[in-house]
PDB file of N, CA, C and O in Angstrom:
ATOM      1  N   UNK A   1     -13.659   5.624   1.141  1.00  0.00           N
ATOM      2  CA  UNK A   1     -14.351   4.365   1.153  1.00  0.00           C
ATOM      3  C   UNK A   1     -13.850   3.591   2.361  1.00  0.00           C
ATOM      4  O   UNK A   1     -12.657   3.463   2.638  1.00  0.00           O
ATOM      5  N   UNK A   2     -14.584   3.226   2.863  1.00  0.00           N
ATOM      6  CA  UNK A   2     -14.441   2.325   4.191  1.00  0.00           C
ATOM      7  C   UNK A   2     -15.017   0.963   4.096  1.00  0.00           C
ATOM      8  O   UNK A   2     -16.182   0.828   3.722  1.00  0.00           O
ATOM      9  N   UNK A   3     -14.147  -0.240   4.463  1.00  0.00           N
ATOM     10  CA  UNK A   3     -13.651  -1.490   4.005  1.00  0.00           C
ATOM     11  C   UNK A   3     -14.310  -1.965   5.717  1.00  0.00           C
ATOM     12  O   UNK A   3     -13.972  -1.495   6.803  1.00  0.00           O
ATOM     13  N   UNK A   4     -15.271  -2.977   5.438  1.00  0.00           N
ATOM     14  CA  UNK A   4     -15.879  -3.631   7.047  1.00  0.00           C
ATOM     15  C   UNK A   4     -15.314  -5.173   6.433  1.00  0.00           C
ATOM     16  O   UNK A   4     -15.108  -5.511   5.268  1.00  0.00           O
ATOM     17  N   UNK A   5     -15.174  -5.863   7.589  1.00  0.00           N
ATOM     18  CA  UNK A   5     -15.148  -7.824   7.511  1.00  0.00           C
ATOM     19  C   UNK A   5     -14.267  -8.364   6.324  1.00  0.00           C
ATOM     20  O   UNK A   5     -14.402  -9.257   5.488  1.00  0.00           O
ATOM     21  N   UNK A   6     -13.089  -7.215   6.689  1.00  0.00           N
ATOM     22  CA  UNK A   6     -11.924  -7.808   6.361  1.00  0.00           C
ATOM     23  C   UNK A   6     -10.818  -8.633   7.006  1.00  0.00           C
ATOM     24  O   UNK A   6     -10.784  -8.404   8.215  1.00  0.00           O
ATOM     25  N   UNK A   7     -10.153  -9.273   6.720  1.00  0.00           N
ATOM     26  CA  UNK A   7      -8.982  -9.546   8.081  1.00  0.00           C
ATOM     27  C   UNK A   7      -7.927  -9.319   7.308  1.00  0.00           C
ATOM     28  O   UNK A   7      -7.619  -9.630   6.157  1.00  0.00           O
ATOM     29  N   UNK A   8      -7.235  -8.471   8.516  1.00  0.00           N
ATOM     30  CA  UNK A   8      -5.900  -8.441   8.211  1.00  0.00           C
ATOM     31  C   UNK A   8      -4.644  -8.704   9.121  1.00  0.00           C
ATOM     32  O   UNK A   8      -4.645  -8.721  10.352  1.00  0.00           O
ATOM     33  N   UNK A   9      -3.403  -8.938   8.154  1.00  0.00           N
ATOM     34  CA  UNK A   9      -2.480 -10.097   9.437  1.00  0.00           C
ATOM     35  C   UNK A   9      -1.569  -8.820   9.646  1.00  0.00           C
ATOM     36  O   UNK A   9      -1.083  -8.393   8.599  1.00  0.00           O
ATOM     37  N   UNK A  10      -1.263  -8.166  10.741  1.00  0.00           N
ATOM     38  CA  UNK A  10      -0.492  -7.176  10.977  1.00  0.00           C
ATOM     39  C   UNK A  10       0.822  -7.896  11.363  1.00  0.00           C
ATOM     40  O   UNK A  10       0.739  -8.771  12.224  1.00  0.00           O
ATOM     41  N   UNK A  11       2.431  -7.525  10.629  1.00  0.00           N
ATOM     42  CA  UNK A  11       3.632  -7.709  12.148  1.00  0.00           C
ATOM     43  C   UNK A  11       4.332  -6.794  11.597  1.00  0.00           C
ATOM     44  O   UNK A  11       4.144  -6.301  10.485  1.00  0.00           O
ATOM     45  N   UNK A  12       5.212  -6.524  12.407  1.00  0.00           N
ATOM     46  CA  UNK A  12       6.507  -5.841  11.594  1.00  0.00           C
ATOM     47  C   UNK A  12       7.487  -5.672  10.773  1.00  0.00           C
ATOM     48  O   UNK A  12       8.549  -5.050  10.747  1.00  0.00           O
ATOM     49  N   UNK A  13       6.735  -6.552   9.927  1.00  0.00           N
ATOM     50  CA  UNK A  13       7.570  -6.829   8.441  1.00  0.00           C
ATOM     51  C   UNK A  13       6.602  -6.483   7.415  1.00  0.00           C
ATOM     52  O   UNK A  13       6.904  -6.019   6.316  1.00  0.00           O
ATOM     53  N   UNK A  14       5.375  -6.739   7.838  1.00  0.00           N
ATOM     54  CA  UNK A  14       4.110  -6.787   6.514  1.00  0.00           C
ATOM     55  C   UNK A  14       2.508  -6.540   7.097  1.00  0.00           C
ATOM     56  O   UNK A  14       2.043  -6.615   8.234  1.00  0.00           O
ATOM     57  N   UNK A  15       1.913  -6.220   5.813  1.00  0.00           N
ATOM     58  CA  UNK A  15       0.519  -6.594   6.236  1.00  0.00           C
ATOM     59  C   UNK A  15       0.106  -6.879   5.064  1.00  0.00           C
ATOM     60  O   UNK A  15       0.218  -6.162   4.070  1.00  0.00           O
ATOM     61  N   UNK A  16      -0.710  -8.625   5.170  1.00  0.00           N
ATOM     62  CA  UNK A  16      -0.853  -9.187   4.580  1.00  0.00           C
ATOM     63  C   UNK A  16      -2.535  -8.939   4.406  1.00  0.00           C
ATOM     64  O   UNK A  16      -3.207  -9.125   5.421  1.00  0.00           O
ATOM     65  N   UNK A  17      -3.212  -8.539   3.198  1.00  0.00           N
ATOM     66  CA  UNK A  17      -4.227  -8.173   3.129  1.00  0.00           C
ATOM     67  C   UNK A  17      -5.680  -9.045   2.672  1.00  0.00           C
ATOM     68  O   UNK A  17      -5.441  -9.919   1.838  1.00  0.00           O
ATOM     69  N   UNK A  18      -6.909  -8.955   3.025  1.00  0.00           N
ATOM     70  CA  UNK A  18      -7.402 -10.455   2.880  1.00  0.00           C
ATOM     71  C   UNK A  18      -7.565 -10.612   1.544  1.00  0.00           C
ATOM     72  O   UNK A  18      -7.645  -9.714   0.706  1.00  0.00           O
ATOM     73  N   UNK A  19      -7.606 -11.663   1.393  1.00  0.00           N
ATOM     74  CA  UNK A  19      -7.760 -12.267   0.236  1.00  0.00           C
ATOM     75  C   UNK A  19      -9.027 -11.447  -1.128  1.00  0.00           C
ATOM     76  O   UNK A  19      -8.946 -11.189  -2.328  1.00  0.00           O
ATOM     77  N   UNK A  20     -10.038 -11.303  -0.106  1.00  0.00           N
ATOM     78  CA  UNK A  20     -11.131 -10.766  -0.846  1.00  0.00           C
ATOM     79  C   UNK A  20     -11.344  -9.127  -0.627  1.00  0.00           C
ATOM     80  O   UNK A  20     -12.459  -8.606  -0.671  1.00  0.00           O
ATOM     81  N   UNK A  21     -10.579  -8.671  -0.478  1.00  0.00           N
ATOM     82  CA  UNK A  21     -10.185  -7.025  -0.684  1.00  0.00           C
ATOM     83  C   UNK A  21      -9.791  -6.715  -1.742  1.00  0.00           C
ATOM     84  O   UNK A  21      -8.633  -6.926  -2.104  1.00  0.00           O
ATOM     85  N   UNK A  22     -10.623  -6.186  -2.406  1.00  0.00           N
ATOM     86  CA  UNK A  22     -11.252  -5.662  -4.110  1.00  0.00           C
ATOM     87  C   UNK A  22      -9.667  -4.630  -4.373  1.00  0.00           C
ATOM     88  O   UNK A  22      -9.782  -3.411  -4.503  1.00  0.00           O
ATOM     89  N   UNK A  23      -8.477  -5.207  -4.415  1.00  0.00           N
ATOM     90  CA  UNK A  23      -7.403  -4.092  -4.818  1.00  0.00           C
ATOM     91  C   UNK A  23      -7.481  -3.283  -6.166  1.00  0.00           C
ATOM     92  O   UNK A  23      -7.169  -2.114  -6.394  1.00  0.00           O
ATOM     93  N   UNK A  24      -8.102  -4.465  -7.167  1.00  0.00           N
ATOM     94  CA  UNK A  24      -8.290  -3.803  -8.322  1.00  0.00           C
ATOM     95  C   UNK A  24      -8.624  -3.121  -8.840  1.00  0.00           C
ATOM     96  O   UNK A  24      -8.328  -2.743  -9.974  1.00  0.00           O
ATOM     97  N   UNK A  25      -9.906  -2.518  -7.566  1.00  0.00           N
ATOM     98  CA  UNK A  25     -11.207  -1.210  -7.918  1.00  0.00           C
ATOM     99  C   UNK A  25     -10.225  -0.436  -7.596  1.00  0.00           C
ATOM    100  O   UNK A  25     -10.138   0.596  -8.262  1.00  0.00           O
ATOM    101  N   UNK A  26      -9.315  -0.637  -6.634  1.00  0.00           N
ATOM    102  CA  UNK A  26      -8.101   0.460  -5.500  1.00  0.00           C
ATOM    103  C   UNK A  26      -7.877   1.087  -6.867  1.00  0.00           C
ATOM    104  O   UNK A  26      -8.224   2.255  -7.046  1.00  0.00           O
ATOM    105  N   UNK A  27      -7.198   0.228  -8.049  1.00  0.00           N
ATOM    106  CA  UNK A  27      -6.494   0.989  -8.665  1.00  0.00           C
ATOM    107  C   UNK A  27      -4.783   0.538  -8.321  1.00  0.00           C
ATOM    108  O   UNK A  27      -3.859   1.229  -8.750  1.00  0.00           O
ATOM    109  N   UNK A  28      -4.535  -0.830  -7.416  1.00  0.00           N
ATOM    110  CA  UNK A  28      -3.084  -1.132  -6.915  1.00  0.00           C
ATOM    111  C   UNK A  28      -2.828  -2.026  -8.056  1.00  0.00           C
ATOM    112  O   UNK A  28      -3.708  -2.371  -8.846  1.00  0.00           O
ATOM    113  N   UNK A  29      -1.434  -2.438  -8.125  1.00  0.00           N
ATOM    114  CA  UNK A  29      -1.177  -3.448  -8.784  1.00  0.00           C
ATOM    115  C   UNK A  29       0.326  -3.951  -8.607  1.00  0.00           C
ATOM    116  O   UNK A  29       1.232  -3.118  -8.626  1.00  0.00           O
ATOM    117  N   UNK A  30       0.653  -5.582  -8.400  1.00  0.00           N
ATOM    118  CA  UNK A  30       1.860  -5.435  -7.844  1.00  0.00           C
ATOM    119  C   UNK A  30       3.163  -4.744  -8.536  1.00  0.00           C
ATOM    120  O   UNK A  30       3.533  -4.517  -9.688  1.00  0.00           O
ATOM    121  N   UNK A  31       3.712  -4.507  -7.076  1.00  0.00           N
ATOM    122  CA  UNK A  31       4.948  -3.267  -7.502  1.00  0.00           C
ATOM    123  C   UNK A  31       4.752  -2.093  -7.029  1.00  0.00           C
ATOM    124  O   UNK A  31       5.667  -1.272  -6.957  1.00  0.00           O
ATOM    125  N   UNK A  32       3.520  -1.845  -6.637  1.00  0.00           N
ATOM    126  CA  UNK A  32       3.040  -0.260  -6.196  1.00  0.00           C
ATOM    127  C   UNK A  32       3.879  -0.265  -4.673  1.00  0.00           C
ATOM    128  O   UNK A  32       3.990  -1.255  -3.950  1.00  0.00           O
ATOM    129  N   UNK A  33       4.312   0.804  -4.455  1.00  0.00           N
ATOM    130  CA  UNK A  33       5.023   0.914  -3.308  1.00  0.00           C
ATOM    131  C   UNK A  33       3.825   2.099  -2.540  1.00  0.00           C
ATOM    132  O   UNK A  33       2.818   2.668  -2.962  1.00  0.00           O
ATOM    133  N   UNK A  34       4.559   2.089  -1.226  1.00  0.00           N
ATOM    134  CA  UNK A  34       3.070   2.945  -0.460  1.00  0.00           C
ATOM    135  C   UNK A  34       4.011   3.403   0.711  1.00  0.00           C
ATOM    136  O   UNK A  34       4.740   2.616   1.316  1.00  0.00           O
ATOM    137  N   UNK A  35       3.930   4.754   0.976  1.00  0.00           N
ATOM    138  CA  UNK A  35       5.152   5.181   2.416  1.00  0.00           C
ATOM    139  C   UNK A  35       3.834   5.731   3.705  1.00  0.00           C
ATOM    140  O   UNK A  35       2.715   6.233   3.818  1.00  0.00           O
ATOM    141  N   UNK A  36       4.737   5.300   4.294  1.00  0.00           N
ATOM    142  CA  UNK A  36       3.593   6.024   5.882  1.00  0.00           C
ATOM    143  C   UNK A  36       4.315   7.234   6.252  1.00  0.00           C
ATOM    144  O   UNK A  36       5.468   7.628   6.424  1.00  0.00           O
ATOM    145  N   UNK A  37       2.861   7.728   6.305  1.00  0.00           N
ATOM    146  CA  UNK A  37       3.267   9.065   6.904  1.00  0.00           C
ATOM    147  C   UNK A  37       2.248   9.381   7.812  1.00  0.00           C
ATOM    148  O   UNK A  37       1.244   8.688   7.650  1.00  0.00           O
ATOM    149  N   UNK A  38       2.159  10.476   9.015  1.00  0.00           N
ATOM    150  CA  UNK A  38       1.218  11.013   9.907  1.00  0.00           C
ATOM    151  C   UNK A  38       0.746  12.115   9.487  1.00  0.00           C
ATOM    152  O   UNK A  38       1.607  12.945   9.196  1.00  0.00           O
ATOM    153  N   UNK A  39      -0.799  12.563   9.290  1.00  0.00           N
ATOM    154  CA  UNK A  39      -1.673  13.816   9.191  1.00  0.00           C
ATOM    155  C   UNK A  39      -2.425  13.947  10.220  1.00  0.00           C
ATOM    156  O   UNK A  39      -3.414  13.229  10.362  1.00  0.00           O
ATOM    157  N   UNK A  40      -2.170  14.641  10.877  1.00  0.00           N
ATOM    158  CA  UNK A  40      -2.967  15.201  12.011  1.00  0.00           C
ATOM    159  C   UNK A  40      -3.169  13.812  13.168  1.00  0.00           C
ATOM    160  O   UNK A  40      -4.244  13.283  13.451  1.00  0.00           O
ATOM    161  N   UNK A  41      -1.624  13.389  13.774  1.00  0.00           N
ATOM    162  CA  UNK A  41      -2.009  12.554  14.591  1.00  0.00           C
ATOM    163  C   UNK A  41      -2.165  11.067  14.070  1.00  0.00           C
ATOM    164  O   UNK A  41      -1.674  10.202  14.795  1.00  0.00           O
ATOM    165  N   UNK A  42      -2.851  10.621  12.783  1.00  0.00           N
ATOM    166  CA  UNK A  42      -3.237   9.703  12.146  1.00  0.00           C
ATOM    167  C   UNK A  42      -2.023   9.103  11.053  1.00  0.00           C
ATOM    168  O   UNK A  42      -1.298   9.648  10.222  1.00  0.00           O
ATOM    169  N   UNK A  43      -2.179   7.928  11.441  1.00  0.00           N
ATOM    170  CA  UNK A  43      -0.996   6.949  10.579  1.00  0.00           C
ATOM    171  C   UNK A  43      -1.789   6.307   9.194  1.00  0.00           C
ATOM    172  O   UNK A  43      -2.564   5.363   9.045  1.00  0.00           O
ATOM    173  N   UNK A  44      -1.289   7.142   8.424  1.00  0.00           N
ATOM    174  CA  UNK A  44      -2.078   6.948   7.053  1.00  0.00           C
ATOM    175  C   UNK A  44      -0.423   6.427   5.702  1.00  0.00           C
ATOM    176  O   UNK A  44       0.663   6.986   5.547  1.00  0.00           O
ATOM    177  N   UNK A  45      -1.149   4.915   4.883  1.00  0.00           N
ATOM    178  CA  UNK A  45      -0.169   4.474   3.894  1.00  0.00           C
ATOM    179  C   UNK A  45      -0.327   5.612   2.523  1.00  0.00           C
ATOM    180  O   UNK A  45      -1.358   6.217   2.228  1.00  0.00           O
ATOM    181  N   UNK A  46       0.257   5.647   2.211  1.00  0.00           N
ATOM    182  CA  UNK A  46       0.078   6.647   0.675  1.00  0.00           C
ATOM    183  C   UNK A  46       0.768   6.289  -0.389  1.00  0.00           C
ATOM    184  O   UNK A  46       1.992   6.220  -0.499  1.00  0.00           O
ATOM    185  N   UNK A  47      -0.255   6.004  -1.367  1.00  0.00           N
ATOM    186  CA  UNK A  47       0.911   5.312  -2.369  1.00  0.00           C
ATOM    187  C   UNK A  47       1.675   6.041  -3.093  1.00  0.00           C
ATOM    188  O   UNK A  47       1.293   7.096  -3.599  1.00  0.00           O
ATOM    189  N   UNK A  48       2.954   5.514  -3.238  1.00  0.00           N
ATOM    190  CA  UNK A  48       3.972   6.604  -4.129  1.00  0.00           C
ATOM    191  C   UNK A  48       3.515   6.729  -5.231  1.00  0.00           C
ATOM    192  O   UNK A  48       3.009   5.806  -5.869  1.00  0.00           O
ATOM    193  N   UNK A  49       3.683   8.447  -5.799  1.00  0.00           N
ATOM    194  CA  UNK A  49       3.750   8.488  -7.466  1.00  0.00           C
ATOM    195  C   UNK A  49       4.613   7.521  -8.284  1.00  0.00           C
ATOM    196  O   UNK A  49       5.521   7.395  -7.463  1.00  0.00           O
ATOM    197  N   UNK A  50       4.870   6.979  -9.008  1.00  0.00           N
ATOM    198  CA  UNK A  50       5.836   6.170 -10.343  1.00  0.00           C
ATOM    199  C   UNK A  50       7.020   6.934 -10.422  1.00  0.00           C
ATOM    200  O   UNK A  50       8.165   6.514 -10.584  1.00  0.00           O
ATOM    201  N   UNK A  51       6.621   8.131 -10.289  1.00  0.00           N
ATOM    202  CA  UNK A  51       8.186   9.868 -10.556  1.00  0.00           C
ATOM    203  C   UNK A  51       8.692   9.593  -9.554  1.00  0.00           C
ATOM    204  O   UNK A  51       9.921   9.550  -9.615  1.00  0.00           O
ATOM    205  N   UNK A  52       8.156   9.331  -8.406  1.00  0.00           N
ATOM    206  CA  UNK A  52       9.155   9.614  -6.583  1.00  0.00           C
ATOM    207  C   UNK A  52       9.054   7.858  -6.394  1.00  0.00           C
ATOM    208  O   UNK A  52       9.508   7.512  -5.304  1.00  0.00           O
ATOM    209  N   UNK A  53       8.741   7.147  -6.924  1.00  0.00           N
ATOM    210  CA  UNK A  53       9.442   5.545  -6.716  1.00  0.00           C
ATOM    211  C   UNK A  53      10.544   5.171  -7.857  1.00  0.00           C
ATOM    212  O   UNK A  53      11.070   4.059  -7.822  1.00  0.00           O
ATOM    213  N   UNK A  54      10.764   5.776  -8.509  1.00  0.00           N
ATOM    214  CA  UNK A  54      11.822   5.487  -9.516  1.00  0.00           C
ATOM    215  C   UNK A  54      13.019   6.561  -9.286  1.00  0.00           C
ATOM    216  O   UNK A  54      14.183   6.344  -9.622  1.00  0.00           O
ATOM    217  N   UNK A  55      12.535   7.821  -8.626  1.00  0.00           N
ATOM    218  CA  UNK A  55      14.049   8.845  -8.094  1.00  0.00           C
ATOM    219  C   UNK A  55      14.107   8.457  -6.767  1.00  0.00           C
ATOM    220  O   UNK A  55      14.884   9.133  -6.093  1.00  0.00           O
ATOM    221  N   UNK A  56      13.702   7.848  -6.369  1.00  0.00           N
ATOM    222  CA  UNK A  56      14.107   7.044  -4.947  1.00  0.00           C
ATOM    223  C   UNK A  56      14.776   5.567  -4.909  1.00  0.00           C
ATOM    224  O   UNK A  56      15.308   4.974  -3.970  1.00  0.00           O
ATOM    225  N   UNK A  57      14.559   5.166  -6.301  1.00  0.00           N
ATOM    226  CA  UNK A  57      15.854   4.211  -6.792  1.00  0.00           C
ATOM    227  C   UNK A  57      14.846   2.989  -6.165  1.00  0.00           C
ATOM    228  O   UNK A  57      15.443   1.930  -5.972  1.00  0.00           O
ATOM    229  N   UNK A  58      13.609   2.994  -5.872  1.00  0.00           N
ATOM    230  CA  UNK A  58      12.440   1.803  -5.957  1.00  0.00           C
ATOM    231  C   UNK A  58      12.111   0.898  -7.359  1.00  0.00           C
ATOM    232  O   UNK A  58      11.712   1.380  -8.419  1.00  0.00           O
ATOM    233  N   UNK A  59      12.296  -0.083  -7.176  1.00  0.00           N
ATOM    234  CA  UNK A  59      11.644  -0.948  -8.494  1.00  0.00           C
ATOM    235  C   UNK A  59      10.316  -0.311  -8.983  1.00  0.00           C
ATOM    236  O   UNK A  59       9.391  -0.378  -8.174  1.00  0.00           O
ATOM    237  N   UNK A  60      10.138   0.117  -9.820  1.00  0.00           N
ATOM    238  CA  UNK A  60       8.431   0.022 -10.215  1.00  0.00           C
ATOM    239  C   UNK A  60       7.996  -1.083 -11.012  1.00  0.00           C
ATOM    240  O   UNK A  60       8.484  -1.416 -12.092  1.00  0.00           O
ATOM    241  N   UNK A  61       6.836  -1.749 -10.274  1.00  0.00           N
ATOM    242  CA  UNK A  61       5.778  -2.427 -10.947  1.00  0.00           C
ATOM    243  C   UNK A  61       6.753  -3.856 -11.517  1.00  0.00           C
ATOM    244  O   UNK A  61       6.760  -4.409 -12.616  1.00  0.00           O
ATOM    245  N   UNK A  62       7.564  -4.157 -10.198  1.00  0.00           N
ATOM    246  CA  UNK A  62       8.441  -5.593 -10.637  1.00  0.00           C
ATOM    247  C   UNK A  62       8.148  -6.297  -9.418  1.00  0.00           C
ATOM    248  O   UNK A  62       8.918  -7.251  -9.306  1.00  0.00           O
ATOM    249  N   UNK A  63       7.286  -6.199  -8.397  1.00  0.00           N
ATOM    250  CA  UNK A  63       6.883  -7.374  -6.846  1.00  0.00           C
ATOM    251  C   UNK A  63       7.993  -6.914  -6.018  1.00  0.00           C
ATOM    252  O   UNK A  63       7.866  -6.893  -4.794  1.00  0.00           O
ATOM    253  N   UNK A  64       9.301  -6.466  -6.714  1.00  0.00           N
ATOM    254  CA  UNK A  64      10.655  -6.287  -5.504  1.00  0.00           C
ATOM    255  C   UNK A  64      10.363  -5.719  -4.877  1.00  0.00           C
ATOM    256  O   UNK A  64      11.088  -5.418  -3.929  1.00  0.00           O
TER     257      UNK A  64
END
């Protein structure tokens, strides 16, 4: 699914996502953690399983 006439605030701490970007259809909810990784060249977020954010000693599903 591809997302048009959004804004988003990029820096190197965060990206703050717009306001009216439907997260809920995503399926996100706060606490979800998300790691970057590269596939073929391309910088893609992926959200962690709940199993590999909790043996990685990540909060789940607490905003931390």
């Amino acid at each position: 699914m591809i997302h048009y006439d959004y804004t988003w605030d990029l820096n190197p701490n965060s990206i703050v996502l717009d306001e009216e970007l439907p997260i809920d259809k995503l399926g996100w909810v706060e606490g979800d953690c998300f790691k970057l990784v590269r596939i073929n060249g391309r910088a893609i977020f992926r959200k962690l399983d709940p199993v590999e954010q909790f043996t990685r000693g990540h909060a789940v599903n607490t905003g931390v």
